[in-house]
C-alpha positions in Angstrom: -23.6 -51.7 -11.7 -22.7 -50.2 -8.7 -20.7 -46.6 -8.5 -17.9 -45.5 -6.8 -17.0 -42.1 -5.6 -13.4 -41.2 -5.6 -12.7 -38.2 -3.2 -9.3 -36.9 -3.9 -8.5 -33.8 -1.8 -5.0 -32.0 -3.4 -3.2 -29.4 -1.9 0.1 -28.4 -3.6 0.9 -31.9 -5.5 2.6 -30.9 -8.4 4.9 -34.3 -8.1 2.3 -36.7 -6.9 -1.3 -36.0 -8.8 -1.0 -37.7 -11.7 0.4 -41.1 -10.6 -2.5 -41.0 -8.0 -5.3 -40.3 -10.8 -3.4 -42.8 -13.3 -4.4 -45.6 -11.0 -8.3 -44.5 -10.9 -8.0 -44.3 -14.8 -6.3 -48.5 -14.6 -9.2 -49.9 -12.1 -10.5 -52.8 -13.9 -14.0 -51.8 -12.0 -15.2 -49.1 -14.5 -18.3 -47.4 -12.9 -16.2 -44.4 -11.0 -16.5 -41.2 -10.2 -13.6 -39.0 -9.7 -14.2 -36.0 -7.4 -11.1 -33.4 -6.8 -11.2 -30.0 -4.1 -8.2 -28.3 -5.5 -7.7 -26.6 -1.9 -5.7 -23.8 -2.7 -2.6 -24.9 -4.3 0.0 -23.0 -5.3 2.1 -25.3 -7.8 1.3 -26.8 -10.7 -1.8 -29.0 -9.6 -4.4 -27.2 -11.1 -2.5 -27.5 -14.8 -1.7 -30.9 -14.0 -5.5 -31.9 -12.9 -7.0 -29.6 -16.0 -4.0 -31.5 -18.4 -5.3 -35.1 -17.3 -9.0 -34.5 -17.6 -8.7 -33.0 -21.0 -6.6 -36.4 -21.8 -8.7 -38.5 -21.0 -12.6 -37.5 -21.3 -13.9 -41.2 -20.7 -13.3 -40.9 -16.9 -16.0 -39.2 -15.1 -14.3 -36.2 -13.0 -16.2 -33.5 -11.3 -13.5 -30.9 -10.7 -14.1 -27.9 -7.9 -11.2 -25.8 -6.2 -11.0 -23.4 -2.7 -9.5 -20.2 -3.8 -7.9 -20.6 -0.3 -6.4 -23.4 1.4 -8.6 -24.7 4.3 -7.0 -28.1 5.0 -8.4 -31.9 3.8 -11.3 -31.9 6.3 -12.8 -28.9 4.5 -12.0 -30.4 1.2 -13.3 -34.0 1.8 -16.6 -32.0 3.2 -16.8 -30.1 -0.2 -16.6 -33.1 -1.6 -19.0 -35.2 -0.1 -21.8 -32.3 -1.6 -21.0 -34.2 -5.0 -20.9 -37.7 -4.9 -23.6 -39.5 -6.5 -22.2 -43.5 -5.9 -23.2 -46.5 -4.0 -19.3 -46.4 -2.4 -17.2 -43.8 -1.3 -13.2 -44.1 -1.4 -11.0 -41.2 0.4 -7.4 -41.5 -1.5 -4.9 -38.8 -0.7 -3.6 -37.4 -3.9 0.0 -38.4 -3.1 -1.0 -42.2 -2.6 -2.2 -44.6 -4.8 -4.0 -48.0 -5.4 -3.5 -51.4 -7.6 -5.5 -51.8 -10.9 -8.3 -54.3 -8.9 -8.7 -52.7 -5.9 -12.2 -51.8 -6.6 -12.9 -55.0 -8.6 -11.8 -56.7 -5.7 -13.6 -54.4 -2.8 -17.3 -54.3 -4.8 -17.0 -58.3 -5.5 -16.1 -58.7 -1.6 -19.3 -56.6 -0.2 -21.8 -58.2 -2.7 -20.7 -61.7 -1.4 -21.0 -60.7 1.7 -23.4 -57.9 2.1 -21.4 -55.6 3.6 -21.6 -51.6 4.5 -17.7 -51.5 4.6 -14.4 -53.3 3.0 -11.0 -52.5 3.2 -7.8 -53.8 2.7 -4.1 -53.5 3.2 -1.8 -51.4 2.5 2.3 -50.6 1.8 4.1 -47.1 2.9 6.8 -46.0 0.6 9.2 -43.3 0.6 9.5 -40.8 -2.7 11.6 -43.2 -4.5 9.4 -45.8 -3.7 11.5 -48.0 -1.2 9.3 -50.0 0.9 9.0 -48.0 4.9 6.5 -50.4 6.4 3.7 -53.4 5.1 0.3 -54.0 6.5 0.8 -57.4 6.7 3.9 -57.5 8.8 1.9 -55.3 12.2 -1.8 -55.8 11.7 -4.4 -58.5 10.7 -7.5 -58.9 8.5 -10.2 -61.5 9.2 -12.2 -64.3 7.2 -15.6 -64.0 8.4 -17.7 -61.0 8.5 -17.6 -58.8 11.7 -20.4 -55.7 12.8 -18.8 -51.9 12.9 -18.9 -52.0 16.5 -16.2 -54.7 16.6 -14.0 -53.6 13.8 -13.9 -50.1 15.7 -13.0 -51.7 18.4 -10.2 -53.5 17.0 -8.7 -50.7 14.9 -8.7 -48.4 18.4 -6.8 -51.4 19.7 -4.6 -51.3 16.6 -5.4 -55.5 16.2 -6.5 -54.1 12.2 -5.8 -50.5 10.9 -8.1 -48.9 8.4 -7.3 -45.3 6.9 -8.2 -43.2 5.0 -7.2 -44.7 2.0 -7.9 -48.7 2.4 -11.2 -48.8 2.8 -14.7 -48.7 0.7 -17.5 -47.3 2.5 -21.3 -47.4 1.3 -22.7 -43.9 0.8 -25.7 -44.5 2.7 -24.3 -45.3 5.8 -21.7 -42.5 5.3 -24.6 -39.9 4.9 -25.9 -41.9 8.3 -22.8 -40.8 10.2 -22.9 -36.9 9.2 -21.4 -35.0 10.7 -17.7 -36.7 9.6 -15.8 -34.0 8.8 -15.2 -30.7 10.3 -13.8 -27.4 8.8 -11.1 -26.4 11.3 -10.6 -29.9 12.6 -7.5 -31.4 9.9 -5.4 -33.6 12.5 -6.9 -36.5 13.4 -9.7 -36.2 10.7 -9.4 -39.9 9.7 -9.2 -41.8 12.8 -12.8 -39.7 13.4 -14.8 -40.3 10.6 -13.2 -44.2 10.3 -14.5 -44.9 13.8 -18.3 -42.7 13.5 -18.7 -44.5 10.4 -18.2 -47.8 11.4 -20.2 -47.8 14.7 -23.2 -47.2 12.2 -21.9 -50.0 10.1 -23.5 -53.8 10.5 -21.4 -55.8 8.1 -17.9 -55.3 7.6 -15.3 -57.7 5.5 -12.0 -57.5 3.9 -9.9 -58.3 1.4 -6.3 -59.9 2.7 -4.3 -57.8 0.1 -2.4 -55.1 0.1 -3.8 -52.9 -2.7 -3.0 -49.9 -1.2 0.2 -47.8 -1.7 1.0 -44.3 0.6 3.8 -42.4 -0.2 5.5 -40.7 3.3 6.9 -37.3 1.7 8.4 -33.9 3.2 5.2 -31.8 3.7 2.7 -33.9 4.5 0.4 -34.0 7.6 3.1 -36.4 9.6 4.6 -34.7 13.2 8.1 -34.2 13.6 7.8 -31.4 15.7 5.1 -30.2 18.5 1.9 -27.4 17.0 -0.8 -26.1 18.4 -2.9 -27.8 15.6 -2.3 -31.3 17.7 -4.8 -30.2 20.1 -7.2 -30.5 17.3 -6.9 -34.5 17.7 -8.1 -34.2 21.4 -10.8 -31.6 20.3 -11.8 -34.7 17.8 -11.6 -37.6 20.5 -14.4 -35.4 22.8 -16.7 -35.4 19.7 -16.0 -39.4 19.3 -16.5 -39.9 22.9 -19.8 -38.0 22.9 -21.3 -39.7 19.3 -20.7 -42.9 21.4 -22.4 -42.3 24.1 -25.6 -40.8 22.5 -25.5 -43.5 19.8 -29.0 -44.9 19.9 -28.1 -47.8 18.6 -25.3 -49.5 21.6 -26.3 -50.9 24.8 -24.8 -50.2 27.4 -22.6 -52.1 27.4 -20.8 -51.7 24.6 -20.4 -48.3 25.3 -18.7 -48.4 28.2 -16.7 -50.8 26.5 -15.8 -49.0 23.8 -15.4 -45.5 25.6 -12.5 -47.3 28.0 -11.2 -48.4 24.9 -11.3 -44.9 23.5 -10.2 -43.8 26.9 -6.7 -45.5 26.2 -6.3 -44.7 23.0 -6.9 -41.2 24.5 -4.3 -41.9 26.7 -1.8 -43.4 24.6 -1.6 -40.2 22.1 -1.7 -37.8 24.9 1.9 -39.8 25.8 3.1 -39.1 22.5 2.2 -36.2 22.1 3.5 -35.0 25.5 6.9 -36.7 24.4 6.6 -34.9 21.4 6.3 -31.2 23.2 9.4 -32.5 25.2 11.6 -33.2 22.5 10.6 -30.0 20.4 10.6 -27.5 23.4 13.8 -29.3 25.1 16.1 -26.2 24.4 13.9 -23.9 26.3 13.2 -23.4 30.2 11.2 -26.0 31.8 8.2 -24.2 32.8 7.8 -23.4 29.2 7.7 -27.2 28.3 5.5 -28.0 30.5 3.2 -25.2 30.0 2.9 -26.9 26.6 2.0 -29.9 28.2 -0.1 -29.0 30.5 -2.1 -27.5 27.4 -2.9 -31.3 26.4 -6.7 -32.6 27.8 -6.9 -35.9 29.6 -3.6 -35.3 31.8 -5.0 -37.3 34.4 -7.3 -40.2 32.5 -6.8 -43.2 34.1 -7.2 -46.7 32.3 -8.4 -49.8 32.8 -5.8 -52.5 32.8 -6.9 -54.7 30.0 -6.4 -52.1 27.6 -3.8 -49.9 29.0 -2.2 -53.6 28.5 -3.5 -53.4 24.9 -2.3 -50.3 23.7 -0.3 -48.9 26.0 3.1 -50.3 24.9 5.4 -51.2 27.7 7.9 -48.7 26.6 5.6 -46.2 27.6 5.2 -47.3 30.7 7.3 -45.1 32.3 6.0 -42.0 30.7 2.2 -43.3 31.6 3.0 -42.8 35.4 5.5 -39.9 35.3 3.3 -37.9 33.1 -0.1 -39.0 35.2 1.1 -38.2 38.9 4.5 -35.8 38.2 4.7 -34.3 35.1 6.9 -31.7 35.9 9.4 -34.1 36.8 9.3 -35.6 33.8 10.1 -32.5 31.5 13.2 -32.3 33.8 14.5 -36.0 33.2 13.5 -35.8 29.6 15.6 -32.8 29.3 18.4 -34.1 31.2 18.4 -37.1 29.1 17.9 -35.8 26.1 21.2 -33.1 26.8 23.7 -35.8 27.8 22.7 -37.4 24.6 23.1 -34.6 22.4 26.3 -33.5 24.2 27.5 -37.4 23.9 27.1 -37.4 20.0 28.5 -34.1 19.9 31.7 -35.7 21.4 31.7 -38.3 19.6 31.5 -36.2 16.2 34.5 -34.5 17.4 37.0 -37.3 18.4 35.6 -39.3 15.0 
């Protein structure tokens, strides 16, 4: 039978860790391996983790911790020295998966010979009120499609796979190294996703959603502007470069997928831009768009098929402002942004 290797990566989990490694210990599918990088918490994981494995001794667990933290890319890496299954799962220690996932995944890829499955997948908040459902914004697909064209249609967010909806075979994952790198933590995912799957041939699905992520204070979402963004772009150069050496795409599917990448490229440097204006909006506006002008790919220009794609039309008006005067635009977006403070700030008052 076929093994799984579970990499859980916890960092300060205290609430979360045991509802996540509960639903490893209910898989119907048996032959697992649990593998946890305590990264440096600070809380109560480490009792937690140490509690559940001396509860339950029939799970297979391989425990290791960083006496520092040195963020999930170092962690998964750490982990990925250990794993001795056929399959590799990523789950975040504050998410958590249904009791067949794996039943279901391993049953999928034998029928169909796959390298890769995934599946869908449900955000919730901390009390577990449905934010968002696969189902409702992406797709999954009957037949079986090559890595080239999944990666494809994940960049042109037709399907989404993350980290934690998606069984990958170890031997194309050991293919792919590098995946993960030490001082590269944002954008991690969408990286080793994509590397992997362009040196995947089969790749199928299961039309469920099996997966559930909890969105909590803390975690690795953006509400405000860091430096650490830049590590994304830093991330997207090392995805555009494995594509273009990758000995295994013509030509033309390169090019194809590198203007894909290129707007995808595009569309986060938007956001991200937006992002810097909305954080830095108190301060002068040479400061703002100093911060901006920090971003790479200020000036990549798309094709139209897929700025079409994935550039959404309410971006439209950032995609020229910030291409040809971005300056200008951290003066509207300022201006806008204080008349609609200053509104609700009247309108506080008067209510």
């Amino acid at each position: 039978m076929d093994k799984i290797s579970v990499i859980v990566a916890a960092y300060n989990v205290e609430k979360y860790i045991k509802t996540c490694l509960l639903s490893l210990k209910n898989q119907t599918y048996k032959e697992i391996e649990v593998i946890i990088i305590n990264d440096g918490s600070t809380d109560q994981t480490n009792n937690i983790i140490e509690n559940f494995m001396e509860e339950n001794p029939q799970m297979k667990i391989k425990y290791h911790q960083h006496d520092t933290n040195k963020g999930s890319s170092a962690a998964r890496k750490t982990a990925l020295q250990y794993i001795e299954g056929d399959y590799i799962h990523i789950l975040d220690s504050d998410d958590f998966i249904k009791p067949d996932t794996y039943k279901q995944a391993i049953n999928r890829i034998k029928e169909t010979k796959s390298d890769v499955c995934f599946w869908g997948w449900i955000d919730l908040t901390e009390d577990r009120n449905i934010l968002f459902e696969y189902e409702k914004k992406y797709h999954y697909f009957e037949d079986i499609l090559t890595g080239v064209e999944v990666c494809k249609r994940k960049i042109l967010r037709w399907l989404w796979i993350c980290s934690g909806n998606a069984l990958y075979s170890s031997s194309i994952v050991k293919k792919s190294y590098p995946v993960f790198y030490e001082n590269l933590n944002m954008g991690e995912d969408f990286y080793f996703i994509c590397k992997v799957l362009l040196n995947s041939n089969r790749v199928c699905c299961v039309p469920q959603q099996n997966f559930y992520c909890i969105n909590r204070d803390g975690s690795m979402t953006h509400e405000k502007y860091t430096e650490g963004i830049l590590q994304v772009f830093s991330l997207f150069q090392k995805l555009e470069e494995d594509l273009l050496n990758h000995n295994l795409l013509s030509e033309t599917e390169k090019n194809d997928l590198c203007a894909v990448l290129k707007a995808e490229i595009r569309r986060s440097y938007i956001a991200y831009a937006k992002l810097a204006c909305h954080t830095y909006y108190k301060r002068p506006i040479n400061e703002m768009y100093n911060v901006i002008k920090k971003l790479p790919y200020t000036h990549c220009l798309l094709k139209k098929k897929y700025y079409d794609q994935i550039v959404s039309k309410q971006y439209h008006f950032e995609y020229y402002f910030l291409h040809y005067i971005p300056y200008i635009y951290c003066i509207i977006y300022k201006w806008i942004l204080y008349i609609k403070n200053n509104y609700q700030l009247m309108m506080q008052k008067e209510s």
